[in-house]
C-alpha positions as CSV (number, residue, x, y, z in Angstrom):
1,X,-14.4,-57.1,92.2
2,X,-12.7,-59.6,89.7
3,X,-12.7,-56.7,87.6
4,X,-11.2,-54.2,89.7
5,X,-8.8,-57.0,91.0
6,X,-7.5,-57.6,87.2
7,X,-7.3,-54.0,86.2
8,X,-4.8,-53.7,89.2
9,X,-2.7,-56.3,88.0
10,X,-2.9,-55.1,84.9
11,X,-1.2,-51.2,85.9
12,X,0.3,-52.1,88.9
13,X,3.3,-53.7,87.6
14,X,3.3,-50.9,85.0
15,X,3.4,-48.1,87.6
16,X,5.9,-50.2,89.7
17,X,8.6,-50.7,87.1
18,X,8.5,-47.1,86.7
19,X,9.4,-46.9,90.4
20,X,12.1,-49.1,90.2
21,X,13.4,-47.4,87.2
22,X,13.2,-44.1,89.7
23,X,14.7,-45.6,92.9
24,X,18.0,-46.7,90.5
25,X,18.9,-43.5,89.1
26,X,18.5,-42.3,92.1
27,X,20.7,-44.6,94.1
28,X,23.1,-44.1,90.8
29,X,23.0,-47.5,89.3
30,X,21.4,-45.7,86.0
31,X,23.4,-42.6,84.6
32,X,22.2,-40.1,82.1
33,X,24.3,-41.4,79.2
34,X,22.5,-44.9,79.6
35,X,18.7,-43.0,80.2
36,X,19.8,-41.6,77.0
37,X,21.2,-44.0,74.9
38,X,18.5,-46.6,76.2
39,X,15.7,-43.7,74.8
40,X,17.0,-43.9,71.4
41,X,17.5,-48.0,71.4
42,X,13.8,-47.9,72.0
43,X,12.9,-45.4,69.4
44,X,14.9,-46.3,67.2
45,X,14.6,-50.3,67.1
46,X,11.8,-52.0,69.8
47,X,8.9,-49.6,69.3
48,X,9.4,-49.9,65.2
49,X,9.9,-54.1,65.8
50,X,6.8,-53.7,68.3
51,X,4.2,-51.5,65.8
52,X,5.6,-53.6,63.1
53,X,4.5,-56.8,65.4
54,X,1.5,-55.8,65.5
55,X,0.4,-54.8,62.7
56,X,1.9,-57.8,60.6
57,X,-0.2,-60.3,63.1
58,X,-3.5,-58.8,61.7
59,X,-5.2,-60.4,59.4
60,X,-6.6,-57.2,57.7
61,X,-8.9,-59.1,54.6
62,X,-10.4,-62.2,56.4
63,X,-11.0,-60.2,60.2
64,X,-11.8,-56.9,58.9
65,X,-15.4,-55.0,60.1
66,X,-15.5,-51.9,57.8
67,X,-18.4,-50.5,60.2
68,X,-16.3,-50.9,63.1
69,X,-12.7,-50.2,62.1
70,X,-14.4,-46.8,60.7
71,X,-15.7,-46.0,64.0
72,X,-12.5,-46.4,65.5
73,X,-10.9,-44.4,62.8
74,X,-13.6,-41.4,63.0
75,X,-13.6,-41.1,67.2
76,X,-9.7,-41.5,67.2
77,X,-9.5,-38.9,63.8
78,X,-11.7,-36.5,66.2
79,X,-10.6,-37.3,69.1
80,X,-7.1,-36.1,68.1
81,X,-8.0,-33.0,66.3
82,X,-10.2,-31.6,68.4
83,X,-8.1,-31.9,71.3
84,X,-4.7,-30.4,68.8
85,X,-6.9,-27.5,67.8
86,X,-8.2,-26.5,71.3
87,X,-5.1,-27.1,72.7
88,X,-3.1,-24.5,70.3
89,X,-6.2,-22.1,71.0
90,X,-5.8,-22.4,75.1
91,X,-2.6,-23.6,76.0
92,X,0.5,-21.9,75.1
93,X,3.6,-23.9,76.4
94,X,6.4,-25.6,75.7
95,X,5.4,-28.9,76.3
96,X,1.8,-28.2,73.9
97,X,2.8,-31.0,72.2
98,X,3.5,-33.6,75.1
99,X,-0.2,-32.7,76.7
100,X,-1.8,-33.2,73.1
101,X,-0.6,-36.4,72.9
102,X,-0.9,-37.6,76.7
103,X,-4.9,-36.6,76.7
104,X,-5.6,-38.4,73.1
105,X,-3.0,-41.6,72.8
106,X,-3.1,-44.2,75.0
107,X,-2.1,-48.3,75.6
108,X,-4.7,-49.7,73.4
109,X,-2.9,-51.9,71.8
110,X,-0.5,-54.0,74.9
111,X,-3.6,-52.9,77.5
112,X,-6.6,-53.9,75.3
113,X,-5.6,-57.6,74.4
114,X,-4.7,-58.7,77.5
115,X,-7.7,-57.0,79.0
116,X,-10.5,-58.5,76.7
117,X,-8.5,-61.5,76.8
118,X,-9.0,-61.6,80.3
119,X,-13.3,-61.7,79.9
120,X,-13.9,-63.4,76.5
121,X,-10.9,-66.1,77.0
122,X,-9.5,-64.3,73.3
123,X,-8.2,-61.0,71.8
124,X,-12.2,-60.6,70.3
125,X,-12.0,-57.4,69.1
126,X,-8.7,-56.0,70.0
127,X,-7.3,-56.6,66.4
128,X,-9.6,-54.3,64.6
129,X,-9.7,-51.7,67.3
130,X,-5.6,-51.7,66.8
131,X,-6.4,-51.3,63.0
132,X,-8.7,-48.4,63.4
133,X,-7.1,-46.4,66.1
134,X,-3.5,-47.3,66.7
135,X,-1.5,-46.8,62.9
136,X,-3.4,-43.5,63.5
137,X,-2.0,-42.7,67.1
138,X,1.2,-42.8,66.6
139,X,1.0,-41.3,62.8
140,X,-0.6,-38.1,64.7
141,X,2.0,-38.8,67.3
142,X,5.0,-38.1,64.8
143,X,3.1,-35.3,63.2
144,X,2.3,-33.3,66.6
145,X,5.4,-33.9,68.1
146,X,7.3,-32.7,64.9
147,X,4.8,-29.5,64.4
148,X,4.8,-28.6,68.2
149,X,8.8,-29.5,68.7
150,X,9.8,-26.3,71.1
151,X,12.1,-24.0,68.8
152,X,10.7,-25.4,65.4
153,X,10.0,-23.2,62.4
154,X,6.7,-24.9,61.0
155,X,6.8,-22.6,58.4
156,X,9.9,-24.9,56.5
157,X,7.1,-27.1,55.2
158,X,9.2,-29.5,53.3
159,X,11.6,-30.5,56.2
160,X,8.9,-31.4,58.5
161,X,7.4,-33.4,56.0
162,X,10.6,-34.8,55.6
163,X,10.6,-35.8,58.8
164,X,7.9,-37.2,59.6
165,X,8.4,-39.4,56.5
166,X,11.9,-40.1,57.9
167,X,10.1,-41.1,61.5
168,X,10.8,-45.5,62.4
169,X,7.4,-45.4,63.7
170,X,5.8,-44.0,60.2
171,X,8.2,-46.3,58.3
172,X,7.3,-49.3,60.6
173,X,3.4,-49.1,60.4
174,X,3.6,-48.7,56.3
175,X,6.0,-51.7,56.3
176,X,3.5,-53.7,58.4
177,X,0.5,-52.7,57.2
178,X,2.1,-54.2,53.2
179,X,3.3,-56.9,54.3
180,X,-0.3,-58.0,56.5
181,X,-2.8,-57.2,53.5
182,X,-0.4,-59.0,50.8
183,X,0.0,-61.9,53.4
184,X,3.4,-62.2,52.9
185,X,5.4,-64.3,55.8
186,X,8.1,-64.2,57.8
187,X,10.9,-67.0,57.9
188,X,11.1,-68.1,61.4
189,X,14.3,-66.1,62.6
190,X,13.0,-63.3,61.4
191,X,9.8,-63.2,63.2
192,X,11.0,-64.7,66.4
193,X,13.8,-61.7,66.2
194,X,11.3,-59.0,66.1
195,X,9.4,-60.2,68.5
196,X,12.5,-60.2,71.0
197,X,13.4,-56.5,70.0
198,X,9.1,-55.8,70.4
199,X,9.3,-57.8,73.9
200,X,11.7,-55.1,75.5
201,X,9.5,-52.0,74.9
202,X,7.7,-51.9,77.8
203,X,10.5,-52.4,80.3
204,X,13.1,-50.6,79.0
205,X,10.3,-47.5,78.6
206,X,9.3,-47.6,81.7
207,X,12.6,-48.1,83.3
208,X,13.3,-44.7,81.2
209,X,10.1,-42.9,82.6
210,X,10.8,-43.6,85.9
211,X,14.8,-42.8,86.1
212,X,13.7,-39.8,84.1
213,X,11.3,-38.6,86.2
214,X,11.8,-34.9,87.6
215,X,9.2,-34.6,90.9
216,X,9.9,-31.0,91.2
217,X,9.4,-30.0,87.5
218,X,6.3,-32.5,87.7
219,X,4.8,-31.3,89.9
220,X,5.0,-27.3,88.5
221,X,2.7,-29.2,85.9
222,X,0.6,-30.7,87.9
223,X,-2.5,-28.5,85.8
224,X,-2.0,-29.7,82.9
225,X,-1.2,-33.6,83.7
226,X,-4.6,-33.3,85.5
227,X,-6.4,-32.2,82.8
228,X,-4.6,-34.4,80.4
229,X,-5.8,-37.2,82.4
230,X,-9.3,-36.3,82.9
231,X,-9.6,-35.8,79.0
232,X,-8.3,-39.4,78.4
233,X,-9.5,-41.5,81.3
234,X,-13.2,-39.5,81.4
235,X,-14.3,-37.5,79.1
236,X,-13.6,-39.7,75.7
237,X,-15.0,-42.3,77.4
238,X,-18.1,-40.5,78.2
239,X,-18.8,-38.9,75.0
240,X,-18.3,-41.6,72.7
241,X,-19.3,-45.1,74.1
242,X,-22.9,-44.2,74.4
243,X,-22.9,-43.2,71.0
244,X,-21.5,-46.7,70.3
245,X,-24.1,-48.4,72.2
246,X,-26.5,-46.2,70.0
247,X,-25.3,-47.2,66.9
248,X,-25.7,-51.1,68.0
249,X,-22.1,-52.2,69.0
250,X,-22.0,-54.5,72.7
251,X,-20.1,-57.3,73.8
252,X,-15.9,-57.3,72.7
253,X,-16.8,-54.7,70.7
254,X,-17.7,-52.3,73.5
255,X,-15.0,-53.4,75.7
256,X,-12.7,-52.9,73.2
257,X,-13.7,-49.2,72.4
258,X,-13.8,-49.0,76.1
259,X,-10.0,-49.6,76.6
260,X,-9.1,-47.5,73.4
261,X,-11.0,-44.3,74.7
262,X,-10.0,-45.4,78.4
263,X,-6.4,-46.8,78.5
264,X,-3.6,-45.0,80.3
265,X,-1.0,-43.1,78.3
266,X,1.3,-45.8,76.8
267,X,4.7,-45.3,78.1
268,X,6.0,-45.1,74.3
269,X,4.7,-41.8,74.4
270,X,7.4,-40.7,76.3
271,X,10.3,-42.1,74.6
272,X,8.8,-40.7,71.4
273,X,8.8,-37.1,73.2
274,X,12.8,-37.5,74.2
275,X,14.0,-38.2,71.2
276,X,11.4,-35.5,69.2
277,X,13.4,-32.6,71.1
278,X,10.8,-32.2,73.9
279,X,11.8,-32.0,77.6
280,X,9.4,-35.6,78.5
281,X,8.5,-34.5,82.2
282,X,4.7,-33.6,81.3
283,X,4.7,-36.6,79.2
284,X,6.1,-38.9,82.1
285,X,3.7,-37.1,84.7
286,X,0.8,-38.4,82.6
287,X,1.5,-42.1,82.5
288,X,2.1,-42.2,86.1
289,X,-1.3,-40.4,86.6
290,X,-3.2,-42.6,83.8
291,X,-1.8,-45.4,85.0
292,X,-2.4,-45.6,88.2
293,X,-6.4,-44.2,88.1
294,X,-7.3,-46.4,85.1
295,X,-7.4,-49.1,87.4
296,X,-10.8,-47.7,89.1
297,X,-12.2,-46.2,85.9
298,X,-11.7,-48.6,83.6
299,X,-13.5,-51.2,86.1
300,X,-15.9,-48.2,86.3
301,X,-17.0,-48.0,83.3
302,X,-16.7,-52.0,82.6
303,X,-19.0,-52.3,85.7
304,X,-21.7,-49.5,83.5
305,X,-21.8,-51.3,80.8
306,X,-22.2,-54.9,82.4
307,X,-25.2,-53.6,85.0
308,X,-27.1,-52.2,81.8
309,X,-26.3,-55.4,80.0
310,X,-23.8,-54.3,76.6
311,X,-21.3,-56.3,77.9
């Protein structure tokens, strides 16, 4: 129950923003212009100060697991392709690209520390699951959201290469991940100002999703946000935690892949789609959705794994 009770804290508050952010567009105290503008702040200067956060905190050469952080790599390398490639094979659409990254990517980073924090009294884990499988979400994020852009010709090579190269998230994780291995550090004003510009991601996203969100046009993808949602919340989960129990990881470690294969859809997933020429419904459709059933899975699966004693 305390775990069922926590997760609900945890993607309550997440899902109600997002309500709030819907309820004030509609009573017209958001307009379009600042839905917009407000998108691009986000991509443009929070999530890169957030990724960049994050990154730069780890202490890659005195915290690093190579057998772990590989895992995390190889399930979230697999993970992505597997579900790109079947994807192009069965699902012709529009928004290909939005349901790719909605079934693989999800809040492991803001969802899994606070989570594990929550059991163990510390982050445990958390750190080098973010260094296995988040740099690698959102580099796959760029690159499918580029590739599968409605209208794009893929076959200009160059320019979507430059692009992605281009993308703040790309730039941000390259810039963090330099500055954490050669341990160089912040003055003061700097990190403190980061931190401030990383703080407003989640509100100001999910203030976006929810005054963006189109009910009608939602629910004429109702399909595909299911399915989206079954592939992140269930069947990642299932396929690759027993094989980490298998190869010998329990405690933190467990819980930690846990929340990376089991975390909703991180609401960054939907700025990222507005501003990389997608239409964001099915993207905002899955959130909502993750969020508010990785509340009972999540405890779910935490409950599994504590009954057979890994946890």
């Amino acid at each position: 129950m305390d775990s069922l009770i926590f997760s609900l804290n945890a993607t309550m508050p997440v899902f109600l923003v997002m309500v709030v952010g819907y309820i004030l567009k509609q009573i017209g105290m958001l307009s379009e212009e600042f839905v917009k503008c407000t998108n691009k702040f986000v991509f443009v200067v929070c999530m890169p100060a957030l990724l960049f956060k994050d990154i730069y905190a780890i202490d890659i050469i005195n915290d690093f697991d190579l057998k772990y952080v590989a895992f995390c790599a190889i399930v979230t390398l697999f993970c992505t392709i597997v579900i790109w490639g079947v994807t192009r094979l069965c699902y012709d659409s529009s928004d290909r690209g939005e349901f790719i990254q909605g079934a693989y990517r999800g809040s492991a980073a803001i969802f899994g520390a606070a989570f594990i924090e929550n059991i163990y009294g510390n982050t445990g884990m958390a750190p080098l699951m973010i260094i296995g499988a988040v740099p690698l979400y959102n580099m796959f994020a760029v690159i499918i959201l580029t590739l599968e852009a409605p209208g794009r010709d893929n076959n200009k090579f160059k320019k979507t290469l430059v692009d992605v190269c281009k993308n703040p998230m790309i730039i941000s994780i390259f810039v963090g991940i330099v500055f954490s291995y050669l341990g160089i550090d912040l003055p003061k004003i700097a990190d403190t100002t980061i931190e401030m510009f990383a703080r407003l991601v989640s509100p100001l996203a999910l203030i976006c999703i929810g005054a963006g969100f189109e009910g009608k046009k939602a629910i004429a993808r109702i399909k595909p946000t299911v399915i989206a949602t079954i592939i992140k919340l269930l069947v990642q989960p299932v396929i690759f935690i027993p094989i980490a129990i298998w190869i010998g990881f329990t405690g933190d470690k467990l819980v930690a892949l846990l929340i990376m294969l089991g975390a909703p859809a991180t609401a960054s997933a939907y700025i990222m789609a507005k501003n990389m020429n997608h239409e964001g419904v099915l993207s905002s459709s899955i959130i909502v959705l993750t969020t508010i059933l990785s509340s009972f899975t999540i405890t779910a699966g935490l409950f599994i794994l504590r009954f057979y004693g890994y946890v």
